[in-house]
Steps between C-alpha positions, in 0.01 A plus 500: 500500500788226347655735273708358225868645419604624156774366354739734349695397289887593417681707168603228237787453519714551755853538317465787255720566250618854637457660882344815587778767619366586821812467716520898576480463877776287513873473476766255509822580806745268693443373839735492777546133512172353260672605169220683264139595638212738418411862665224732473533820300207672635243443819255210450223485735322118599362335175704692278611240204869575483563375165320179315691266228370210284732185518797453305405111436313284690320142547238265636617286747586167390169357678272725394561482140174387389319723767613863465559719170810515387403880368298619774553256751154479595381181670251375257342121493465471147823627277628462167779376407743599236483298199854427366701447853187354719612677816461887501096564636308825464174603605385561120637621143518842677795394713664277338572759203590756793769245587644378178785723491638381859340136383673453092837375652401281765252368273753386277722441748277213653387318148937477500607409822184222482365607829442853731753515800450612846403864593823646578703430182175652314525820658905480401387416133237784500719742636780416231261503249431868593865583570567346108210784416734777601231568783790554802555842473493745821256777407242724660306228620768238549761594770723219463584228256524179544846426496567709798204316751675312796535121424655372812573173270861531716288479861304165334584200717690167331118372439328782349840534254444148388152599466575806283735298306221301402310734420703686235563177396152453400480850392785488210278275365194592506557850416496627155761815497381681176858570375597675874725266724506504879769318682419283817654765693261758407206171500580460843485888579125517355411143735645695812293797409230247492551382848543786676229727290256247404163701588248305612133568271194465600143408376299736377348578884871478629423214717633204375883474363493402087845628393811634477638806335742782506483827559878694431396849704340286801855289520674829580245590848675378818378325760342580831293278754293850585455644104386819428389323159276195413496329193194349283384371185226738314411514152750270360755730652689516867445857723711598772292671730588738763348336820542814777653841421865533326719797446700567210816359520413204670580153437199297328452154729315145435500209739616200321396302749165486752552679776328254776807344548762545785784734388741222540273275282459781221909542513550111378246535268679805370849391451386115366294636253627869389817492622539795764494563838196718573594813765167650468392652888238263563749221422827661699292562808237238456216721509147303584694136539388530880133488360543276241625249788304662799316297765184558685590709817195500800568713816839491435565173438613283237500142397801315584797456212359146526171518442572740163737224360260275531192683311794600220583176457182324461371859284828345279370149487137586453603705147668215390223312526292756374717532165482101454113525538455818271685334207254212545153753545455385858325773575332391820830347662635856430199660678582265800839569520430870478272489800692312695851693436311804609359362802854432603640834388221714638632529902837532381596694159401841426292641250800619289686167580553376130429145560128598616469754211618188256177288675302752466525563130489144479184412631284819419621385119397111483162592734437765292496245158307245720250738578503526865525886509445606816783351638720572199357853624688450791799376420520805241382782714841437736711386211477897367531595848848404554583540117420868598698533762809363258447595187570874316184714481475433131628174492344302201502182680306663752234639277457162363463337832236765588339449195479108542350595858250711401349280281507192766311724723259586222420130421466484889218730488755750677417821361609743688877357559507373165411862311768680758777222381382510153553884549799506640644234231358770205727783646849277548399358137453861354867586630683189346253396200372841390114531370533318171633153627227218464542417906455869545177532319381164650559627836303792420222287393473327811540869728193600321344187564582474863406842531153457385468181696622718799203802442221170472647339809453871740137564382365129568753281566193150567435618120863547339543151657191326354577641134858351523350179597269507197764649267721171597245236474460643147880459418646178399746328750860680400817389588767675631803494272730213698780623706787592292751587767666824564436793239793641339720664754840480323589753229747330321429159376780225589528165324409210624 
């Protein structure tokens, strides 16, 4: 009955040395007031993979160095290391000779400069490197070239300049130019692309963060807090995917940001980090803010202005708490302060109210990894409720949640509601992933699994019951991967 997942496993490498010219549906044009963006040339229905590109350069975050491959960027426990600079790890000979072209300089560069440097003047080196290679060039399959991405260096407060300054600082000398010079001017342009266009990369199941990269044709699509387009990592290469219906001619649209936010709150986020002042229509007229912050409303009535303060502000207080206790693996003073925060929030905030939704997520997570699933069940089951009620259709952070669900109810001995979630999760997933990712095909796995489960259950459901009993005895204890926090929900990566 326990059915085990497959791993699939990603291409090599995922820098090759040329991309695939499959930018045919798109084309570049000016925007109103948003400078260059992308359109359509022709219809694309939902699931259509507008266009997919391989990274210019990219890199392991600085704290997963020893974890991920710096080829693949797999998540492996055991790696090898290079040999001559001691820091570059790949999954096998296989990869690390897939990377050596992207890896030669920086190798070098390394054994010079005495020790590796943080993540984001890495990316600037590898990107030079490339640039020194005569490998900026707009062609068929690169729209724009490097020199003319947005930097915003000018929009950088007195901090981050100091910051930069630093960094190209520490750049001049640990970069080796191979007889083509770049002034600071220019050094600076590539660390604003950096900081604006950083793309965040994901493990090989696109769960977990593990690196940075950048992507020249995904820097030029706009904005917009309700996309037509999602983004994701497949294959060793990024797909913009069509997530409803779009007509040619029309603009091609990511969120940068996660939508469960109030307009207001997305807006800051916006201009601090990217430098604009979004005017999308769910941001101008604040479209689902009244649900994000609704209350619970019986027979007309509502609680007092009071009475919501209070709950908000000890919601506030209890995830401080909560952070402070996570960071130390309290894992049962997290559970407490779960239960009781909902307790309190349960006569008052609605099921859309985005402090609840927070809880929610929050508790169905840790009781899920201690094992006490049917009340992570619970917590789930109305998490995706009001995530439903929020979220696009063929949101990817909804799929995932459903997913997540689905498999609490499962572990819960929750068939029935577990194989509809789990179904429900495989159809968003198909829309934003396509067939071939590795979540895809694991989701898949467990439909088919649930939906065998599901046939047992309706012809003797005493029996399905007593041979998942006996299939669990046989299994040895497994623990639930420990709570990680959020899953990625930003697109672009932003340093630290």
């Amino acid at each position: 009955l326990v059915a085990k997942l497959k791993a699939h496993s990603s291409e090599r490498s995922l820098i090759p040395s040329m991309t695939v010219g499959n930018m045919e549906k798109v084309e570049i044009f000016n925007t109103d007031s948003r400078g260059r963006g992308l359109k359509s040339k022709q219809d694309l229905l939902s699931g259509d993979v507008v266009f997919a590109e391989p990274a210019y350069a990219a890199v392991v975050f600085d704290n997963l160095t020893y974890h991920v491959c710096h080829s693949c960027f797999k998540k492996q426990a055991r790696l090898q290391r290079c040999g001559q600079c001691k820091f570059a790890h790949y999954c096998d000979r296989t990869c690390q000779k897939a990377a050596w072209t992207e890896h030669k300089n920086e190798c070098a560069a390394i054994r010079n400069y005495g020790k590796p440097t943080n993540e984001t003047v890495r990316l600037a080196s590898r990107i030079l490197w490339r640039m020194a290679r005569g490998e900026d060039i707009v062609a068929e399959d690169r729209l724009s070239s490097l020199k003319d991405l947005q930097d915003h260096v000018d929009d950088l407060s007195e901090e981050e300049k100091t910051e930069l300054a630093s960094d190209v600082e520490v750049l001049s000398s640990y970069w080796h130019p191979n007889n083509q010079h770049f002034d600071n001017q220019f050094l600076s342009h590539i660390f604003g692309v950096i900081n604006c266009n950083g793309f965040t990369i994901s493990d090989q199941r696109g769960l977990q963060a593990v690196g940075v990269g950048l992507f020249p044709n995904l820097c030029l699509v706009n904005h917009d807090c309700w996309p037509n387009c999602t983004v994701i990592l497949n294959n060793g290469k990024i797909e913009l995917r069509a997530i409803h219906q779009i007509k040619a001619g029309e603009e091609l649209t990511v969120s940068y940001v996660d939508f469960l936010n109030l307009s207001a709150d997305r807006r800051n986020q916006l201009k601090k980090h990217y430098y604009f002042d979004c005017t999308c229509e769910h941001c101008t007229k604040g479209i689902k803010d009244d649900l994000m912050q609704a209350v619970k409303e019986e027979d007309g009535k509502k609680p007092s202005d009071e009475t919501v303060k209070e709950v908000i502000e000890f919601s506030k207080m209890a995830l401080e708490k909560i952070d402070k206790d996570r960071s130390e693996g309290l894992w049962s003073n997290v559970t407490k302060l779960c239960r009781e925060c909902l307790k309190k929030q349960e006569p008052v905030l609605a099921d859309t109210n985005l402090y609840q939704l927070k809880f929610l997520s929050l508790a169905s997570e840790v009781l899920s990894y201690l094992q006490k699933f049917e009340e992570a069940a619970e917590y789930a089951r109305k998490m995706v409720e009001g995530y439903q009620k929020l979220y696009h259709h063929n949101n990817a952070q909804l799929g995932m949640a459903l997913m997540r669900a689905g498999v609490t109810h499962w572990h819960a001995g929750l068939i029935e509601p577990g194989h509809a979630m789990i179904c429900q999760a495989n159809g968003i997933l198909l829309v934003t992933h396509g067939p071939t990712h590795p979540i895809t095909k694991d989701i898949e796995t467990m439909r088919c699994q649930t939906e065998m489960e599901l046939r047992m259950f309706k012809d003797n459901e005493y029996l399905y019951y007593q041979m998942r009993e006996a299939a669990l005895k046989n299994q040895k204890m497994h623990m639930m991967a420990e709570p990680s926090g959020e899953y990625i929900k930003e697109l672009f990566h932003r340093k630290k």
